[in-house]
C-alpha positions as CSV (number, residue, x, y, z in Angstrom):
1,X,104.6,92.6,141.9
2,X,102.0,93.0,138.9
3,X,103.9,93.4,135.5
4,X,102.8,96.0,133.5
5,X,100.5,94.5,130.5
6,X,101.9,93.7,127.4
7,X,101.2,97.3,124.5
8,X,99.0,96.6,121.8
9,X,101.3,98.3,119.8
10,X,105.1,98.7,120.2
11,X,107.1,100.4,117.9
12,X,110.8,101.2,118.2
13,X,112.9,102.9,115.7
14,X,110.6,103.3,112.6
15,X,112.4,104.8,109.6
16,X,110.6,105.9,106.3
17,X,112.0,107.5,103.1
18,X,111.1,108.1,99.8
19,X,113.1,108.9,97.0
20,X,115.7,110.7,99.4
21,X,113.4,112.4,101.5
22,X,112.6,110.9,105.3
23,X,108.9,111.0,106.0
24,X,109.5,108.9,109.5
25,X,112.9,109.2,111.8
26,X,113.3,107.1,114.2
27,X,109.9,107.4,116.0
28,X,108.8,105.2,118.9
29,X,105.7,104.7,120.4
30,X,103.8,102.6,122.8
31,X,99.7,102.2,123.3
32,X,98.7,100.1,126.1
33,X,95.3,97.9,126.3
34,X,92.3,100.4,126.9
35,X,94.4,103.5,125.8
36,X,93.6,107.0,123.9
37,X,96.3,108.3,121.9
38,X,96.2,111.0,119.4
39,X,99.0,111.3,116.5
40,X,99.2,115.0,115.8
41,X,101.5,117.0,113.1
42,X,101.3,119.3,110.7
43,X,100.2,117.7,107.1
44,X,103.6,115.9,106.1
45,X,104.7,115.5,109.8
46,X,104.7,111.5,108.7
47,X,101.4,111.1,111.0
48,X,100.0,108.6,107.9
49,X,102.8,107.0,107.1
50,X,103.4,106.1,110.6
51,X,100.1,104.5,110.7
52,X,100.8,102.7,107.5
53,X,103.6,101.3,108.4
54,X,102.1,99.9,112.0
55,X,99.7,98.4,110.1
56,X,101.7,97.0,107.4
57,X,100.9,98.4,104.4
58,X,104.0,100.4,104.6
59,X,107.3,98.5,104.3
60,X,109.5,100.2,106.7
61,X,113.3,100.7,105.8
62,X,114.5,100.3,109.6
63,X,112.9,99.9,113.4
64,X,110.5,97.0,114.8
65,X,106.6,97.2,115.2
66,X,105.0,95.0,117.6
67,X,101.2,94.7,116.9
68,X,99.4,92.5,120.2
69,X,102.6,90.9,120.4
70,X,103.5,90.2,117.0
71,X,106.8,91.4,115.1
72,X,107.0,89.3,112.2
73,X,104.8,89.9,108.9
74,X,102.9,86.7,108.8
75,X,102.1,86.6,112.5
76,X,100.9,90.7,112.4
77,X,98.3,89.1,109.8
78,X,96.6,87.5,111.8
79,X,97.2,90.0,114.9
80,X,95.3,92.5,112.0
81,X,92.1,90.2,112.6
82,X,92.0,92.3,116.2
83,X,92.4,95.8,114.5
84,X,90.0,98.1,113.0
85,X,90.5,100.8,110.7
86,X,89.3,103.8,108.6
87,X,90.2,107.0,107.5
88,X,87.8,110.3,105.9
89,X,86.6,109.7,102.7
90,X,86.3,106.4,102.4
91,X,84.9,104.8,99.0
92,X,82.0,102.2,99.7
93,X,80.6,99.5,96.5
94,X,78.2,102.2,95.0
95,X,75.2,99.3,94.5
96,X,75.8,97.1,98.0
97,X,73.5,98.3,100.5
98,X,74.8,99.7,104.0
99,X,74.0,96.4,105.9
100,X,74.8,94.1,102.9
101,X,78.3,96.1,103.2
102,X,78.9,95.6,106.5
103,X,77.7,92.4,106.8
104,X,80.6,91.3,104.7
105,X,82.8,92.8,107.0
106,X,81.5,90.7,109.7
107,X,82.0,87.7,107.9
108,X,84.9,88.6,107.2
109,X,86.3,88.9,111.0
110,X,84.3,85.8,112.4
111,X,81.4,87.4,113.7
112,X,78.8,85.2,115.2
113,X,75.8,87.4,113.8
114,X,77.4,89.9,111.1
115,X,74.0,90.7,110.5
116,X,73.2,91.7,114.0
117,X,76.6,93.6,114.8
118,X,76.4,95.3,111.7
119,X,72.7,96.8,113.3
120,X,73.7,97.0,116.6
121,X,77.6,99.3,115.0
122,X,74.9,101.5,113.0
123,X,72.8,101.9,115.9
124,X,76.0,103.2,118.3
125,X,76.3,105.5,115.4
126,X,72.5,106.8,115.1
127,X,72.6,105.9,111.4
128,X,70.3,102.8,111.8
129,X,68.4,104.6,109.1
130,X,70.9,104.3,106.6
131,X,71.0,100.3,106.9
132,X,69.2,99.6,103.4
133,X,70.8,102.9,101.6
134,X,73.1,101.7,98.7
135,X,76.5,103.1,98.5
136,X,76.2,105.3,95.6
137,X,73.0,107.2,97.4
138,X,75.1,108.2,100.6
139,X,76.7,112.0,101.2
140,X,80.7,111.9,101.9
141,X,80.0,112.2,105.6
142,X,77.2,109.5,105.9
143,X,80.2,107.4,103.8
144,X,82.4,108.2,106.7
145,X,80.1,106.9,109.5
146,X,79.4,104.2,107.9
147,X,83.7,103.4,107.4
148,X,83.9,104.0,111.3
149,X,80.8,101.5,111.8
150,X,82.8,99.0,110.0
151,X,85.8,99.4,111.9
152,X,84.3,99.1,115.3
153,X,81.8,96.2,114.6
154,X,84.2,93.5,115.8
155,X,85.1,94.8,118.7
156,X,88.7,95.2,118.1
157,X,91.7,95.6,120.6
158,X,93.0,98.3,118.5
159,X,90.9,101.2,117.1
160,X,93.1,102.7,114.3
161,X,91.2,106.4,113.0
162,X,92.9,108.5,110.7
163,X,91.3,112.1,110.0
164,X,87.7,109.7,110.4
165,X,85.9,113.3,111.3
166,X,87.3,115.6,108.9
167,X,84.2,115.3,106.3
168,X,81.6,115.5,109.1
169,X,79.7,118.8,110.4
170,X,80.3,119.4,113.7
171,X,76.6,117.8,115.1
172,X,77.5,114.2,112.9
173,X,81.0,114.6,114.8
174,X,80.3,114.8,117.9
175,X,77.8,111.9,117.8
176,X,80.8,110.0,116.2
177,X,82.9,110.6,119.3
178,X,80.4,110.0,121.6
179,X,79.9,106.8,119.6
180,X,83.4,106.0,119.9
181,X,84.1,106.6,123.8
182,X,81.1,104.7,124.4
183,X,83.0,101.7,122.5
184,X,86.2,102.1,123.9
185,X,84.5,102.6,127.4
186,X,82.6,99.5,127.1
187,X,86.0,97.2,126.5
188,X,89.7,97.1,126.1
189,X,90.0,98.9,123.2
190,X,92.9,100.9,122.6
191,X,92.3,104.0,120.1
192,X,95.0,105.6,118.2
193,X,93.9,108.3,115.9
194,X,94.9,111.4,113.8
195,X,93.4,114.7,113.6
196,X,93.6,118.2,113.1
197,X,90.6,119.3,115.3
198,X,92.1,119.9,119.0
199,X,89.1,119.8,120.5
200,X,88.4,116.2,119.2
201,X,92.1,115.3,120.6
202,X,91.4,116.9,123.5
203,X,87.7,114.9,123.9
204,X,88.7,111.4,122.5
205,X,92.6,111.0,123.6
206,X,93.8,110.4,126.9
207,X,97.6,111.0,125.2
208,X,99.4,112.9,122.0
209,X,102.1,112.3,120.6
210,X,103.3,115.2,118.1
211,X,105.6,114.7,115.0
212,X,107.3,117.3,113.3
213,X,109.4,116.5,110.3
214,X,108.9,113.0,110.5
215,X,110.3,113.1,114.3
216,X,108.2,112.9,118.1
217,X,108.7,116.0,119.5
218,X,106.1,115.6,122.2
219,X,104.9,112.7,124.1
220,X,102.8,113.4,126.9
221,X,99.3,113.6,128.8
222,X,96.3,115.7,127.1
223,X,95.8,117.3,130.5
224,X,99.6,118.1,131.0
225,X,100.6,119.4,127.7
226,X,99.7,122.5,127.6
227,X,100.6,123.2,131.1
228,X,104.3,122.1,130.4
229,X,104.3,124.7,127.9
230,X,102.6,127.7,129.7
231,X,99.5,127.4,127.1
232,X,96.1,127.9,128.2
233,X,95.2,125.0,125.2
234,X,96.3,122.2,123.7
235,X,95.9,124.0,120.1
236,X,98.0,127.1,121.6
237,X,100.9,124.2,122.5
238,X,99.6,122.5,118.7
239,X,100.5,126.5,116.8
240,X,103.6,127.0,119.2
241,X,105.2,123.3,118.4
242,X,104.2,123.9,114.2
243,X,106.2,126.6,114.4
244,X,109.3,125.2,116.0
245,X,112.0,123.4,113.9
246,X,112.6,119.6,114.7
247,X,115.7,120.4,116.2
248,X,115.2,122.7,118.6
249,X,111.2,122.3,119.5
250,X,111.1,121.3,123.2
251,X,110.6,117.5,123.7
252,X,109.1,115.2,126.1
253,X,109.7,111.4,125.4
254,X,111.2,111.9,122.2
């Protein structure tokens, strides 16, 4: 009998305050090799915090996160090599130029040909043209392309995203998506990503997971969700689960 492949990310338990106030409670979560999942919440829900904290830049108070197999903090550094992440907004040297910039990057993870991957991420993208742009003369949503580029250009196991479409018109995000499902569908890469946009969720993610309060209140499927609920769409089952306190929303997996 097959055993079920080890999650690129395990995490059991994870407990966050500050100053009195929980942001995380005790959330688990599990994202297997090659899998969509979608953290969704309200702002304050302790969607970024949750990401922080997988990644490490978030000291936990309690719980254990397994990142490709490794719990303790020196070993999830070098597991971080494998991961890729960006969020909206993201601030790029004002007088590097695109390629120069990403280039870097590549260097940075062990890339064979930074030069090349960094073309070949921008291409995925359809912002080749922006390749010998400086920082300073790109708009907040070329920025943000250009953040996702980055992320993806080393072919990572784990594809973290949080709000990465939130500054782009709708055209410049659905080319992102498409850029991204074309990445993950060409490998093992697992995506995990925030967002408010429902329809993004519903395109990218194969899975949500919804916190309220800090708390998963829903774990399931994209294509059974709403169904389990009586909704007609995942952002009918999104309003209805907002609405409903921690303690007595309905829960699946939680």
């Amino acid at each position: 009998m097959t055993s079920a492949p080890q999650p690129v990310l395990y995490v059991h338990g994870l407990h966050k305050s500050y100053r009195g106030r929980t942001a995380v409670d005790r959330v688990d979560l599990s994202i297997a090799p090659g899998e969509r999942v979608a953290l969704i919440g309200p702002n304050g829900a302790g969607k970024t915090t949750t990401l922080m904290s997988c990644l490490g830049m978030i000291e936990p108070d309690a719980g254990t996160v397994e990142l490709l197999g490794s719990r303790t903090r020196r070993a999830r550094r070098a597991a971080l090599a494998r991961v890729g992440y960006t969020a909206g907004q993201l601030p790029l040297p004002p007088h590097l130029r695109v390629a120069e910039y990403l280039a870097l990057f590549g260097r940075l993870y062990g890339a064979a040909d930074p030069g090349e991957q960094a073309l070949a991420g921008l291409r995925r993208f359809g912002i080749e043209h922006l390749a010998r742009r400086m920082g300073a003369e790109l708009s907040s949503g070329q920025r943000t392309l250009v953040g996702i580029v980055k992320a993806t250009m080393h072919a990572p196991a784990l594809l973290v995203l949080d709000e990465p479409t939130s500054s782009l018109d709708p055209e410049v995000a659905r080319r992102a998506r498409r850029g991204l499902l074309e990445l993950c569908g060409a490998g093992d890469a697992a995506l995990l990503i925030t967002s408010h946009n429902m329809a993004e969720v519903e395109q990218l993610a194969q899975r949500a997971i919804f916190l309220l309060g800090g708390r998963v209140v829903l774990d399931g499927g994209i294509d059974e969700i709403a169904v389990q609920f009586g909704h007609r769409t995942l952002e009918d089952t999104y309003l209805y689960l907002s609405d409903s306190q921690p303690q007595s929303a309905p829960s699946r997996g939680a």
